[in-house]
N, C-alpha and C positions, 0 to 999 in steps of 0.2 A: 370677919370682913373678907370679900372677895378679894384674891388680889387684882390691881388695877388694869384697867382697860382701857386705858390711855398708850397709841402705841404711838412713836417717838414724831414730834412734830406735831400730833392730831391734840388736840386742847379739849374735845368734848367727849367725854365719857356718858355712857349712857346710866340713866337714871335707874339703878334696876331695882330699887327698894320699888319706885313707885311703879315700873313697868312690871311686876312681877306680881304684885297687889290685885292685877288686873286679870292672870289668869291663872288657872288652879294649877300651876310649876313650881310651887314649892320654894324652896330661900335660898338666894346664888351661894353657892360654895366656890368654885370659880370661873374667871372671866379671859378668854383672852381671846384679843383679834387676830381672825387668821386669814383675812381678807380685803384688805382696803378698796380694792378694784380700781378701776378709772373714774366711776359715777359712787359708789356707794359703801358705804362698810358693813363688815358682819362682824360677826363672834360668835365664840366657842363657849357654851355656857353648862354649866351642871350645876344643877340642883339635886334641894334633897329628893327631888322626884323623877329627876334623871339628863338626861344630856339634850342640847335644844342647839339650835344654830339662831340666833337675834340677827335680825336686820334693819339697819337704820339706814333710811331712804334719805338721802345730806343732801346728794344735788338738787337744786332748786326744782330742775327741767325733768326730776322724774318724782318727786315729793309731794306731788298734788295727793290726798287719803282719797279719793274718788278714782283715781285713775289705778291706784293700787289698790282700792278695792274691786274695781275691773277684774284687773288680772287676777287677783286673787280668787273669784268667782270663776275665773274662767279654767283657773288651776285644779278647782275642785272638780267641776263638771268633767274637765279630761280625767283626772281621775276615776268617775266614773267607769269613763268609756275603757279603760285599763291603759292609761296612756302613764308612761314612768313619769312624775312630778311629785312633788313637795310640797304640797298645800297648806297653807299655815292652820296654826291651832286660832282657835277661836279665843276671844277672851271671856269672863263671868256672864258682860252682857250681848256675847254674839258676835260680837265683832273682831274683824280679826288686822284691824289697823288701830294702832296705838297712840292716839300725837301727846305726847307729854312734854312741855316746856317749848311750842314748836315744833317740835320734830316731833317724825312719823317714824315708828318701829314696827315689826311684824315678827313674830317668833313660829320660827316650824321648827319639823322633828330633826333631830340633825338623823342626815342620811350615809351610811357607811357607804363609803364607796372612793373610787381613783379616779384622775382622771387619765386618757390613751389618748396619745397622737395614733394618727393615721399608719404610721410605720408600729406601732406595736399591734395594729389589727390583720386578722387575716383576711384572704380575699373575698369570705363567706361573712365573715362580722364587718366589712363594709359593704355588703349588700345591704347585710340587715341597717348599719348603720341609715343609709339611703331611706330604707322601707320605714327605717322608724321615722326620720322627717316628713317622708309623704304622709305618713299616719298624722304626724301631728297638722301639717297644713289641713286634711280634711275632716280632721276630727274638730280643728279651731273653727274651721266651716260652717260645722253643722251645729255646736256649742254657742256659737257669737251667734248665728242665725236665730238656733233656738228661742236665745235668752232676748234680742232686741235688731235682729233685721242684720243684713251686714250687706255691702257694695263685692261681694266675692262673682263668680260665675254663673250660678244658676243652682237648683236644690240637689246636695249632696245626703247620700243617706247616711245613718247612723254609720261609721267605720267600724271596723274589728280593732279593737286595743293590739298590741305588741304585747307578747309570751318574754318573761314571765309577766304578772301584773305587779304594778310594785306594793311593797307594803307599806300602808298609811301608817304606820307607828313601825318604830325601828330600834333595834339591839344598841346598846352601846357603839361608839363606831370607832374606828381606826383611828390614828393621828391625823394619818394625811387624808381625811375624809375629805376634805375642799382643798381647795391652791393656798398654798399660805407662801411664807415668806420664797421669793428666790423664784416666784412661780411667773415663766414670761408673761409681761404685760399683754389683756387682752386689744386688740384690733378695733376701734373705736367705730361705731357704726358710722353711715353716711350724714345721717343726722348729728351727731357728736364730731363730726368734723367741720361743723359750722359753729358760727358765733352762736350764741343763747338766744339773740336776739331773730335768730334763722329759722330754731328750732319747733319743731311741731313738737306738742309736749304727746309725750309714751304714752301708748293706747287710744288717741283719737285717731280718729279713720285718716289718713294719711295716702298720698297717691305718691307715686314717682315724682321726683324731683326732674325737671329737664336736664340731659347731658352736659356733660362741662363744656364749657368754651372754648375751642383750643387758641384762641386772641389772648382769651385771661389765664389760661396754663401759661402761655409764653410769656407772659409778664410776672406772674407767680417765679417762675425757672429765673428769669430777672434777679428778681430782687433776690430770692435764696443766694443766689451766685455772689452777690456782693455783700449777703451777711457772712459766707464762707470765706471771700476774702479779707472780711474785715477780723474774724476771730482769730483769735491773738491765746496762748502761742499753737498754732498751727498743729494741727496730728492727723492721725494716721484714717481719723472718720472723714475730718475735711475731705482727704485726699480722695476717699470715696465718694464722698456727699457730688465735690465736683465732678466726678468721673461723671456719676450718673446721673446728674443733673444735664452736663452736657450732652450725653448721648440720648436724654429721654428728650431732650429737643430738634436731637436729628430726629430721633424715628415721629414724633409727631410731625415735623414736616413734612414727612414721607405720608402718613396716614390722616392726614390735618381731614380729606375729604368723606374720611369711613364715621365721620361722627353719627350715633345710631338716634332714632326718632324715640318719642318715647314707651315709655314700658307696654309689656305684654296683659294677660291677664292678672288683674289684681287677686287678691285675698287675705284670709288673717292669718301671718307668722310671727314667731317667736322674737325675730326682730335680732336677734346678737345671738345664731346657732354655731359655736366653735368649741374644740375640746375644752375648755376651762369652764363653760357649761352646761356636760355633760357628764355624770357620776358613774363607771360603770362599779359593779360587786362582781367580781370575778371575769367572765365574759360580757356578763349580759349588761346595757345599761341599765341603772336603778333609777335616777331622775336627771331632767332636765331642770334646769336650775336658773335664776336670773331673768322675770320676766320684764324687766324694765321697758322696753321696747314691744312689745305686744303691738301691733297694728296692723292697720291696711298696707300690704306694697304687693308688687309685683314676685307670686311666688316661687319663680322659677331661679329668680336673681338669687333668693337668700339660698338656694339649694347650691346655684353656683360659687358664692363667695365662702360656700362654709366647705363647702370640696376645696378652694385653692388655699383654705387653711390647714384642713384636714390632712390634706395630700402632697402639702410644700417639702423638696426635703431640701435637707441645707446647703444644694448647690445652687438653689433656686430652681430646680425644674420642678413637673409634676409627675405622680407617682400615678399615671395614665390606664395601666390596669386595674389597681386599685377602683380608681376613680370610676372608669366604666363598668367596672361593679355596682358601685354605688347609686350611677346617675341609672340604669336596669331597675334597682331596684324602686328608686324615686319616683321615678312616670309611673312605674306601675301601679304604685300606692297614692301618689297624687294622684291619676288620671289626668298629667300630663302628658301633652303630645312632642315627637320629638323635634319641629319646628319651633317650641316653644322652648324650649332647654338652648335649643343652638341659638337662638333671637339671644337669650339670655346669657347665655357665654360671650355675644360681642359687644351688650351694656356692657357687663361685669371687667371684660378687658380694657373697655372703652373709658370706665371710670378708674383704675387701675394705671394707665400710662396717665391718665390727668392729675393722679394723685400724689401729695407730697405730706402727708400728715407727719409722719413720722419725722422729716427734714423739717417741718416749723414746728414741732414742739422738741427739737433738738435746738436752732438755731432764734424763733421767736420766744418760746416759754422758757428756754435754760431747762427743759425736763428730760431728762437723759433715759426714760426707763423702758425704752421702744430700742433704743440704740441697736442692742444685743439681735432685736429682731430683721433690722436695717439691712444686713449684706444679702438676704434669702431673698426678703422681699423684692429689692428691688433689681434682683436677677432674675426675676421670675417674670416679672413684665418684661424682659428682652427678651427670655426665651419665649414667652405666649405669644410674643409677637411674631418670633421667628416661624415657630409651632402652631400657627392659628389653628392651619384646617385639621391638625392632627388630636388637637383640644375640641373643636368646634362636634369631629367625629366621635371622638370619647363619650361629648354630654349628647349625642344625637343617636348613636347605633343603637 
């Protein structure tokens, strides 16, 4: 028997006698979860036929077997084009979504590789990093197009894949092939920071959401403030959460009038692009990983919000050279212009001082596990604000 794959609190183990029935992987020898994420779980699985990463699609709002098998067609096609991804195995009869007992599983290769914050890349592997997300925006372009029409810009041709191409079956891999335990919580997309009941479900064509309210920010900064004063006993996050709860409602009064219209040109991105996403093998990246979020949105935006993760360092500033490496290499391989990078740097800021995820699932949900990321974050919206045109210049030169 495998040992169990139940990791502490989670109650559902995945079925693997009968999820294994289904494709030719051989009999689990062992199991273990090395990923729970925000939305979804995985595991680490070896058989007698070799090592495999399982994913079990739990959240409601990305479990539709239609909308993952979207993505998962859409994962293969990039493959094609030599775009680094991880396209699941197929099962006996073709299909490569599994639903057993309810739930939806999908098994691909496990892929060896780490993941790199921004401060372990040089300033040449954040070009490429850049080059490789405009690749994927126009390679999902022309893939979504291909396969059934898509709301993007107009006809993009076949793109060049990124060097190396990765390999669709993979060596054994490392331990730390994916984020396992202790691995900072990821940054919940715009969508995940609404009710379920808000939520566009992953992979339908999806547009920009309208800007936040700065009426309903100031009432949000509200009530936060009086759940700080109400918790009991009192420490050392409060003392922050207040700091900058209060001073995000100076500066939005200051800035209450720069609220920005909505989004620029649409297309289809990855939807959640930040280091715990991406696997590199040595230098190069090997796959992009987690297409939960696949949709329509404004492409410029996810280029920008995956730079202010990328490039955050822990005093809260950003890492500006770096970064306008990356955003060079970005336009170029999007065939973005650079009015459209800077449009999208004063959304991304704009949603950014509106934002308090992390303070209600510290002070609404009792979920602590963003905490750690809390003191950067929310220095970092003082400094970009302090910083605008020198950020603004970064994604525009």
């Amino acid at each position: 028997m495998p040992r169990s794959c139940v990791p502490p609190l989670v109650l559902h183990a995945p079925p693997l006698g009968a999820l294994l029935r289904r494709y030719a992987a051989g009999t689990a020898l062992t199991c273990e979860p090395v990923d729970e994420g925000l939305l979804n779980r995985g595991y680490r699985l070896r058989t007698t036929r070799g090592r495999y990463f399982l994913k079990h699609h739990f959240d409601p709002d990305t479990a539709d077997p239609a909308s993952i098998a979207r993505q998962h067609r859409a994962t293969e096609r990039l493959a094609d084009l030599g775009v680094p991804v991880a396209p699941p195995l197929p099962g006996r009869d073709g299909r490569t979504v599994a639903v057993v007992g309810g739930h939806a599983y999908a098994l691909h290769p496990w892929i060896d590789g780490r993941h790199r914050h921004g401060a372990q890349l040089t300033p040449g592997q954040c070009g490429r990093l850049g080059a490789l997300l405009g690749v994927v925006h126009a390679s999902l372009e022309h893939v979504m197009r291909t396969a059934h029409g898509s709301r993007g810009r107009g006809p993009v041709p076949p793109p060049r894949g990124p060097e190396p191409a990765p390999a669709r079956r993979t060596a054994p891999p490392e331990p730390a092939a994916r984020a396992g335990a202790g691995a900072p919580v990821e940054p919940p997309t715009a969508a995940e920071r609404t009710t379920p009941a808000e939520r566009t479900p992953p992979g339908e064509a999806a547009v920009a959401s309208a800007s936040p309210e700065a009426a309903d920010t100031f009432a949000l900064i509200d009530d936060l403030l009086a759940r700080v004063r109400r918790h009991r006993p009192a420490d050392s996050f409060d003392e922050l959460a207040r700091h900058r709860l209060l001073e995000r409602r100076t500066l939005l009064e200051r800035h209450a009038d720069r609220r920005p219209p909505h989004g620029g040109p649409v297309g289809w991105v990855h939807g959640d692009f930040h280091p715990f996403n991406l696997l590199y093998r040595g230098d190069a990246p090997a796959a992009i990983v987690d297409w939960d979020r696949l949709g329509v949105q404004p492409r410029a935006e996810e280029a920008v919000r995956a730079a202010a993760i990328f490039f955050v360092r822990p005093d809260g500033t950003l890492d500006l050279p770096k970064a306008r490496q990356y955003a060079r290499a970005y336009r170029h391989a999007a065939g973005a212009t650079p009015s459209e990078l800077a449009a999208a740097v004063h959304r991304v800021w704009w949603e950014r001082l509106n934002d308090f995820w992390m303070l209600r699932w510290h002070y609404e949900r009792g979920d602590t596990r963003a905490d750690s990321q809390f003191p950067a974050a929310s220095a970092l919206v003082v400094w970009w604000t302090r910083e605008y045109d020198a950020v603004c210049g970064t994604f525009a030169d």
